[in-house]
C-alpha positions as CSV (number, residue, x, y, z in Angstrom):
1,X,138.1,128.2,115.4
2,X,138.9,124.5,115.7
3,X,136.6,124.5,118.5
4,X,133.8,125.9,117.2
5,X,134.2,123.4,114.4
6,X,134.7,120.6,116.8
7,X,131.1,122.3,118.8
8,X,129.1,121.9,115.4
9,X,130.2,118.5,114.4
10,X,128.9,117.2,118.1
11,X,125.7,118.8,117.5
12,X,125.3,117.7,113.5
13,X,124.3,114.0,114.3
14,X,121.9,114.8,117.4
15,X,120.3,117.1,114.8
16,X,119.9,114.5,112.3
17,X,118.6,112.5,114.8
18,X,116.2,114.6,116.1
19,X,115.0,116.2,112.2
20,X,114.5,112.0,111.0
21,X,112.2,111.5,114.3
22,X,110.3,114.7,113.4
23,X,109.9,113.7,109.8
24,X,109.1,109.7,110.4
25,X,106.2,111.4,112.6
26,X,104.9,113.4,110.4
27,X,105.1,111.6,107.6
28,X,103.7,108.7,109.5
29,X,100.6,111.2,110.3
30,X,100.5,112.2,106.7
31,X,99.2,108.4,105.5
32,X,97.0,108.5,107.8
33,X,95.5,111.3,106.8
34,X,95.8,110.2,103.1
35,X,93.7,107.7,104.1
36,X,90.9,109.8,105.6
37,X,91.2,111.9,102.5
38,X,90.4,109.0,100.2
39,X,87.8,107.9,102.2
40,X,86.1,111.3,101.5
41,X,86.7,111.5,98.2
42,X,85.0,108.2,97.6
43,X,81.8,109.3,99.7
44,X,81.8,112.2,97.8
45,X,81.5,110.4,94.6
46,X,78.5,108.8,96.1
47,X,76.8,111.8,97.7
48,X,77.0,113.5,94.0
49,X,75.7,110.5,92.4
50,X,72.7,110.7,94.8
51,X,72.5,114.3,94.5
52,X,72.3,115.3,90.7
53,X,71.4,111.8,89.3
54,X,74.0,111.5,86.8
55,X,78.0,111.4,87.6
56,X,81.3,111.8,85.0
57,X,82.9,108.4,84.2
58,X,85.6,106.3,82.5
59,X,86.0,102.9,81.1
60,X,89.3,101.4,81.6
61,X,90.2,97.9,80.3
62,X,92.6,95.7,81.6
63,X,94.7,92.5,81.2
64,X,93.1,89.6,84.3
65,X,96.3,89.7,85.5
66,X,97.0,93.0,85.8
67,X,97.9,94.1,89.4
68,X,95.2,95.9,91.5
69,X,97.3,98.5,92.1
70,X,97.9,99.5,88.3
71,X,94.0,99.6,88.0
72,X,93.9,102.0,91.8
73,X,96.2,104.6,89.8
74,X,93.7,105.1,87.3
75,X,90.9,106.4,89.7
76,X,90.2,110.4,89.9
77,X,88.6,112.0,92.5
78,X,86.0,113.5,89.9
79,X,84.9,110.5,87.5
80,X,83.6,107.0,88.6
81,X,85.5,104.7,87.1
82,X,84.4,101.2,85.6
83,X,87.1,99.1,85.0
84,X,86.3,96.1,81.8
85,X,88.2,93.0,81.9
86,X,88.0,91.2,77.9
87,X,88.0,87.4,77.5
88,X,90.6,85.7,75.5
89,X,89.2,86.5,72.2
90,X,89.0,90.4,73.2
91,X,85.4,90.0,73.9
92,X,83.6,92.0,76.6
93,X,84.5,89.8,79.7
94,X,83.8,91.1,83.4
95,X,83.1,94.5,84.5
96,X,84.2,95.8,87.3
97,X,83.1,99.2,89.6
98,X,85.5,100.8,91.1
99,X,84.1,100.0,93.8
100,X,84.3,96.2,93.6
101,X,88.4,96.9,92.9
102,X,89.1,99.3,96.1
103,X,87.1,96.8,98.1
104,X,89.5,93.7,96.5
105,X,92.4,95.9,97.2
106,X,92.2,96.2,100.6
107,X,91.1,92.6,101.2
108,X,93.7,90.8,99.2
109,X,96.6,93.2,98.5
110,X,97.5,95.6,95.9
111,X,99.6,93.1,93.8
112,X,96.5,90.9,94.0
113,X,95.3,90.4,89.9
114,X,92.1,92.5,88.8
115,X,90.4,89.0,87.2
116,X,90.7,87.3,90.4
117,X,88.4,89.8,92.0
């Protein structure tokens, strides 16, 4: 019995080892194909636009220096989202497509503030 114990403990970290390679693989493939997802979810939102003329949206409204990222969560796969940024008197500043932040996120970072964009 002490030798079949002694058999399995040998074989635990090689199976560790072998289980985190399989999983850092396919979770690496997994962004990747998170990317491509998003990708089509954002051409989709266009297509539809082009298609019936008229699309479901939101207004969000955010602090300048809020971080891109916080504004990214917001989006749905279903709504176009425009994203207002108000002056310092809570006036209707700069608005921003969702577009215009995606584009901003992936060229300066997702900690990168919304009114610098």
């Amino acid at each position: 019995m002490a030798l079949a114990a002694k058999g399995a403990w040998n074989e635990g970290p090689l199976t560790l080892i072998i289980l985190g390679v399989f999983f850092w693989l396919a979770g690496s493939k997994e962004v990747a194909t998170a990317r491509i997802t998003f990708l089509r979810q954002l051409s989709h939102k266009k297509e539809e636009l082009v298609a019936k003329g008229l699309m479901k949206s939101k207004w969000v409204t955010a602090r300048a220096d809020t971080p891109v990222v916080r504004i990214v969560e917001e989006l749905t796969p279903d709504r176009y989202t425009l994203i207002s940024l108000p002056d310092e008197e809570f006036e209707l500043g700069q608005t921003l497509t969702e577009s215009q932040v995606l584009e901003g996120m992936l060229r300066e970072g997702i900690y990168y503030p919304v009114g610098k964009l």
